[in-house]
C-alpha positions as CSV (number, residue, x, y, z in Angstrom):
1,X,20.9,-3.7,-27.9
2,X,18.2,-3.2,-25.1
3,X,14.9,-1.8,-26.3
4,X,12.8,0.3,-24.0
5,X,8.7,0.1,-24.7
6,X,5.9,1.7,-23.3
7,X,3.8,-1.2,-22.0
8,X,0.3,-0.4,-23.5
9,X,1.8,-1.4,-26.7
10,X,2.8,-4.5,-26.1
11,X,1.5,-8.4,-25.0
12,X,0.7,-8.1,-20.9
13,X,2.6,-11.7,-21.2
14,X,5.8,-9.8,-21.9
15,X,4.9,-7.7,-18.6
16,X,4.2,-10.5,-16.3
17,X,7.5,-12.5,-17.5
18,X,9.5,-9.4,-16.8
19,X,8.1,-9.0,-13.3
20,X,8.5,-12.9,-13.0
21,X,12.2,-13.2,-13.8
22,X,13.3,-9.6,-12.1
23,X,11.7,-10.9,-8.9
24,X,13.1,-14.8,-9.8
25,X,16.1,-14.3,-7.0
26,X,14.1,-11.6,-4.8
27,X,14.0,-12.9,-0.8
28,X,10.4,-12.7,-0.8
29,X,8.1,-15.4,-2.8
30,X,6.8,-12.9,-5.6
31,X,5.7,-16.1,-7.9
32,X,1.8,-15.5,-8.7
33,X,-0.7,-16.5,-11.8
34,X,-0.8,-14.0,-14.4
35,X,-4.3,-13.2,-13.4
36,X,-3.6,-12.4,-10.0
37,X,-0.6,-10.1,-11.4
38,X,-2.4,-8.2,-13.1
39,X,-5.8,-8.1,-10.4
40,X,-3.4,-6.6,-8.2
41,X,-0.6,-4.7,-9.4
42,X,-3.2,-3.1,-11.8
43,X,-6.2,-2.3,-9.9
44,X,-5.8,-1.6,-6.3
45,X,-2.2,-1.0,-6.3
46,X,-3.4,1.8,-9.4
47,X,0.0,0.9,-12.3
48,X,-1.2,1.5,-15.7
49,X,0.0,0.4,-18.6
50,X,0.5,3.6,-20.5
51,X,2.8,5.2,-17.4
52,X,4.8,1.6,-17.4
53,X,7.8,0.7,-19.5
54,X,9.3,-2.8,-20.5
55,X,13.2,-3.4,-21.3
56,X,13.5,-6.0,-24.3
57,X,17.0,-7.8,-25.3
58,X,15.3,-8.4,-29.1
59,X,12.5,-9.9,-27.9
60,X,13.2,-11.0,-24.5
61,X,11.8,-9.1,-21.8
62,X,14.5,-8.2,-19.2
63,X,13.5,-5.5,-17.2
64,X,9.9,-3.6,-15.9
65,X,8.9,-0.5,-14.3
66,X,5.3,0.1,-13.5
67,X,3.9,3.7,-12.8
68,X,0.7,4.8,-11.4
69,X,-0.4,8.9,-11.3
70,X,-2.8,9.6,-8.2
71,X,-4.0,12.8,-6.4
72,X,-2.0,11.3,-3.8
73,X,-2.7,13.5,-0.5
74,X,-4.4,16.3,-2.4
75,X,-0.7,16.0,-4.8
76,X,-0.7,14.8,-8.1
77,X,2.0,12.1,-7.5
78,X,3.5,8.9,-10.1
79,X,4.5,6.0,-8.1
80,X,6.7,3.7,-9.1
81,X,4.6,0.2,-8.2
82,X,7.6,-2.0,-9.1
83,X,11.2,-1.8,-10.8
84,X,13.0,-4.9,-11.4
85,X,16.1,-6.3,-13.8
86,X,16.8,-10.2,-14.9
87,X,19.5,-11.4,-12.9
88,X,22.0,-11.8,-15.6
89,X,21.3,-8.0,-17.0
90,X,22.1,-6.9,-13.9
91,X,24.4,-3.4,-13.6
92,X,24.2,-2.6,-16.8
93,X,22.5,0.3,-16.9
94,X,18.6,-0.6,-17.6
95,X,17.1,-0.1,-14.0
96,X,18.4,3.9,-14.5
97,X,17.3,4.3,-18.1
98,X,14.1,2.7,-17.3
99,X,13.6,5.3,-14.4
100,X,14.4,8.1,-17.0
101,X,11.0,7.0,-19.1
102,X,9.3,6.5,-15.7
103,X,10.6,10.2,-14.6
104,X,9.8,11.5,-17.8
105,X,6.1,10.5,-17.6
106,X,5.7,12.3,-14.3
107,X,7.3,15.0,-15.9
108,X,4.5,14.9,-19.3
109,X,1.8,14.9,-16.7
110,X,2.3,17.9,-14.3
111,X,3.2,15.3,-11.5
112,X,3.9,17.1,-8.5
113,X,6.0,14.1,-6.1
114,X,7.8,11.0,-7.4
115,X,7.1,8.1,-4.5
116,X,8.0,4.5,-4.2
117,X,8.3,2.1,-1.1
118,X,11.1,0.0,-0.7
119,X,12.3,-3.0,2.0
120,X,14.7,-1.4,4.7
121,X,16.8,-4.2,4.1
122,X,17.7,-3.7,0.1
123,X,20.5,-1.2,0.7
124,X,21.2,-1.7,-3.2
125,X,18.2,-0.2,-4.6
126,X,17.7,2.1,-1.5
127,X,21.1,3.9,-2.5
128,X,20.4,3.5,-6.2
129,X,17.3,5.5,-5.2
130,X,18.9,8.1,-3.3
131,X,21.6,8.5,-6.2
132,X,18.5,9.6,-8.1
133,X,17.4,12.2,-5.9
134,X,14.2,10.1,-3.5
135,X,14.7,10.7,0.5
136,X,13.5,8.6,2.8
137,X,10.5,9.9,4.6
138,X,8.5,7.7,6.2
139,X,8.7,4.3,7.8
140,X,6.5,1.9,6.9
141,X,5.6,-0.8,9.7
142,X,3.3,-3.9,10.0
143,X,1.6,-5.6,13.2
144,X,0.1,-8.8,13.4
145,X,-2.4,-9.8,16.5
146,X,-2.8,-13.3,17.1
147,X,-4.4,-14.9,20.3
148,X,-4.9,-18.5,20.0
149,X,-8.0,-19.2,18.7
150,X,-9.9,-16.1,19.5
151,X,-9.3,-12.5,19.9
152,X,-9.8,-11.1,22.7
153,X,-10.6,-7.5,22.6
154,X,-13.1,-6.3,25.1
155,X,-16.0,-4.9,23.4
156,X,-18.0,-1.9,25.4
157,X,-21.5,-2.7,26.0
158,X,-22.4,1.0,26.3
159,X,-20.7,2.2,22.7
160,X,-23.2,1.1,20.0
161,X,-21.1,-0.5,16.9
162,X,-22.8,-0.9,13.6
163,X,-22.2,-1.7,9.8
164,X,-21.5,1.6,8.1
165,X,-20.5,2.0,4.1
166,X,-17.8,3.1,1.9
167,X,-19.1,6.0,1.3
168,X,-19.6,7.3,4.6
169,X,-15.8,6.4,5.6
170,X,-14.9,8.6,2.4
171,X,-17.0,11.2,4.1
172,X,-14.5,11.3,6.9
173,X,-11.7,12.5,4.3
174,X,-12.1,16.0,5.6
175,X,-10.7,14.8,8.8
176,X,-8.1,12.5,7.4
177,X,-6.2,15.4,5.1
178,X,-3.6,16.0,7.6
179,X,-2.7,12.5,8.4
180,X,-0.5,10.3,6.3
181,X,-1.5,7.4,5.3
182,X,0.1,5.0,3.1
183,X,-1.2,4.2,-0.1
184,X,-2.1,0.6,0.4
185,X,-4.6,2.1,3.2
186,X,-5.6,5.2,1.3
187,X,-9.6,5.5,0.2
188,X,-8.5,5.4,-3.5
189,X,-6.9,2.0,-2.7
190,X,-9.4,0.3,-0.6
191,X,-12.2,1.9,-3.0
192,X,-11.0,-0.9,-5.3
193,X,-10.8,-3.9,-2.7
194,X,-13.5,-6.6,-2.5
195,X,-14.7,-8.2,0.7
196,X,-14.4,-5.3,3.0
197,X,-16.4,-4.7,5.8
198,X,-17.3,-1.4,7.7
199,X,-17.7,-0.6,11.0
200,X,-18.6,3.1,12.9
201,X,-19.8,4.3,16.3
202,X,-22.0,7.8,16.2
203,X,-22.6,10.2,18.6
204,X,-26.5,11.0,17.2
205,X,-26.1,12.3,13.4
206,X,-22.2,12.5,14.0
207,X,-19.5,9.5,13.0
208,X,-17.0,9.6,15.5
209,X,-15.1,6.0,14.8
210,X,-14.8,3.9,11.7
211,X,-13.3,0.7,11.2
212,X,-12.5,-0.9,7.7
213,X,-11.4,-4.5,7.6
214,X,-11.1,-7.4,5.6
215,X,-13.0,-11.1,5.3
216,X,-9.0,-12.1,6.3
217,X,-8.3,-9.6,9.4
218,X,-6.3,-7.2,7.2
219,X,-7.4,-3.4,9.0
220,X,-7.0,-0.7,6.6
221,X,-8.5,2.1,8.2
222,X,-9.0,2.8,12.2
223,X,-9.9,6.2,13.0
224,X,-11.3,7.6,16.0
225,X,-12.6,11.4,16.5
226,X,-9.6,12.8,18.3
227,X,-11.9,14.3,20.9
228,X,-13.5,10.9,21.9
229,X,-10.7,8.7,21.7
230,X,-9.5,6.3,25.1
231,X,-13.0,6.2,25.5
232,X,-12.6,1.9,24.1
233,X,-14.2,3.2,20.5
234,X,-11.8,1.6,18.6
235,X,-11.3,-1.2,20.7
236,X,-15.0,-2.0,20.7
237,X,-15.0,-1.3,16.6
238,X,-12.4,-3.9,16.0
239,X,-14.2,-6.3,19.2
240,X,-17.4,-6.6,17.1
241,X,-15.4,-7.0,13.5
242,X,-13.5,-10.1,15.6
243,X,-16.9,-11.6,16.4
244,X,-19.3,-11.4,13.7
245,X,-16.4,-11.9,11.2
246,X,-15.3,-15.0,13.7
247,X,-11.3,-13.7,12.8
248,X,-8.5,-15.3,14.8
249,X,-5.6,-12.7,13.9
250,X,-5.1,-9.6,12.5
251,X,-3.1,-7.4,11.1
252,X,-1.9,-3.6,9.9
253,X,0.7,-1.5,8.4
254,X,1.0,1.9,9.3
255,X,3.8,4.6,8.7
256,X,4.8,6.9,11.5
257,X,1.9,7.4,14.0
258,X,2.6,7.1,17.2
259,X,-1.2,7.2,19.0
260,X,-1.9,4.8,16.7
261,X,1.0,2.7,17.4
262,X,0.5,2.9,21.4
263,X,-3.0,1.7,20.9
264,X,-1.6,-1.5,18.7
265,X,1.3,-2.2,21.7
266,X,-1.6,-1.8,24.4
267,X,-4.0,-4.1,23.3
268,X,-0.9,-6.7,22.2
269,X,-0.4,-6.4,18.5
270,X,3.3,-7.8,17.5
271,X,5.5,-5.4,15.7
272,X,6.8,-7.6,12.4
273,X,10.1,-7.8,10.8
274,X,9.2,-6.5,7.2
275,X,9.2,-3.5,7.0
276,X,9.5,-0.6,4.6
277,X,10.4,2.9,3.9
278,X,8.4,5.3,1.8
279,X,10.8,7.4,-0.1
280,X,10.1,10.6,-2.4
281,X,11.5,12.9,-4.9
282,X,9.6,16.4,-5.2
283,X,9.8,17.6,-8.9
């Protein structure tokens, strides 16, 4: 008989093994150290352990799905950070009455949108999902810039780049509200990151580009004021992160934007093959 458990009762062991083995087969490496497990999938990524529920076989953990609830684009939305099944409980029935805890926790806490992303290439749990109600929405796309050893964006002597902070990017949120942005770039995610650096370009008292971007390359937000962009703002933002940071490649994922996209094609970013769709279930 297969038990279903709400994970803040139980030993965060039982969790990690059950993301272990239902990822065991998956076509992506998904092998980590507990620790990093649980830095990730439990900070940034925002699961918690009380909207998360564990399938156990008697004592056995077989299958996991981890929730998160955040004001997600001004909507108070539970995503679904994982769901996975032991190969040999497969298609029996626990990845749907595990969703039905997961659903019912959105449910309990006035949730407004159920989201998850999944790979464009697992037609299995894409149907599954759509059986359940999600629709795809959104692609989800990454781009990678490597040049040799250098990068070789053209910085703009006459647009004055310097460090900026957390807190005034966040300030930019006003201008941000009407522009999707997937949840591994949102503030709330990147709020929790270490090792980021900040980048902006002002027009006197007034921010008019910001760059945020990793120790690594990784570029979570790029944002220009829509009446000063093609004026080599962002190119210059992301020149100076290249140089003081002394990167050799970068990279982004971004959902449907297509100024955004141009700029990455223009200046030679490679589209990759991963890639994702965002798919969600209004309640």
């Amino acid at each position: 008989m297969i038990n279903y458990i709400n994970c803040s009762i139980v030993r965060f062991e039982d969790v990690y093994n059950a993301f272990q083995m239902g990822f065991s087969d998956y076509f992506l490496k998904m092998e980590m150290p507990i620790e990093t497990f649980q830095a990730k999938f439990f900070g940034p990524e925002g699961n918690q352990l009380d909207k998360s529920y564990i399938a156990y076989d008697d004592v056995n953990p077989v299958g996991l799905i981890l929730g998160g609830i955040r004001n997600y684009e001004n909507i108070r939305t539970l995503r679904c950070g994982t769901l996975c099944v032991h190969p040999d409980y497969r298609d029996q029935g626990i990845a749907k009455e595990l969703y039905k805890y997961h659903k019912q926790i959105a449910l309990e806490n006035n949730c407004k949108q159920m989201f998850l992303e999944v790979m464009v290439v697992n037609n299995k749990a894409i149907n599954f999902y759509k059986k359940l109600g999600y629709e795809i929405i959104y692609n989800l796309n990454y781009y990678r810039y490597h040049q040799g050893n250098s990068i070789d964006f053209k910085l703009d002597s006459s647009i004055k780049v310097q460090e900026i902070t957390f807190e005034d990017v966040k300030a930019l949120s006003v201008y941000l509200a009407d522009i999707h942005i997937n949840w591994q770039n949102s503030l709330d995610y990147i709020e929790l990151l270490d090792n980021l650096t900040y980048y902006g370009v002002y027009d006197g008292t007034k921010l008019v580009g910001a760059l945020c971007i990793s120790l690594q390359g990784n570029i979570y937000i790029v944002w220009t004021k829509p009446s000063y962009r093609h004026k080599h703002i962002a190119a210059s933002m992301i020149a100076t992160a290249t140089r003081k940071l002394n990167l050799s490649e970068l990279s982004i994922s971004l959902t449907n934007n297509a100024s955004l996209i141009n700029f990455l094609l223009k200046h030679n970013f490679k589209k990759q093959e991963l890639a994702q769709y965002e798919m969600y279930l209004p309640l």
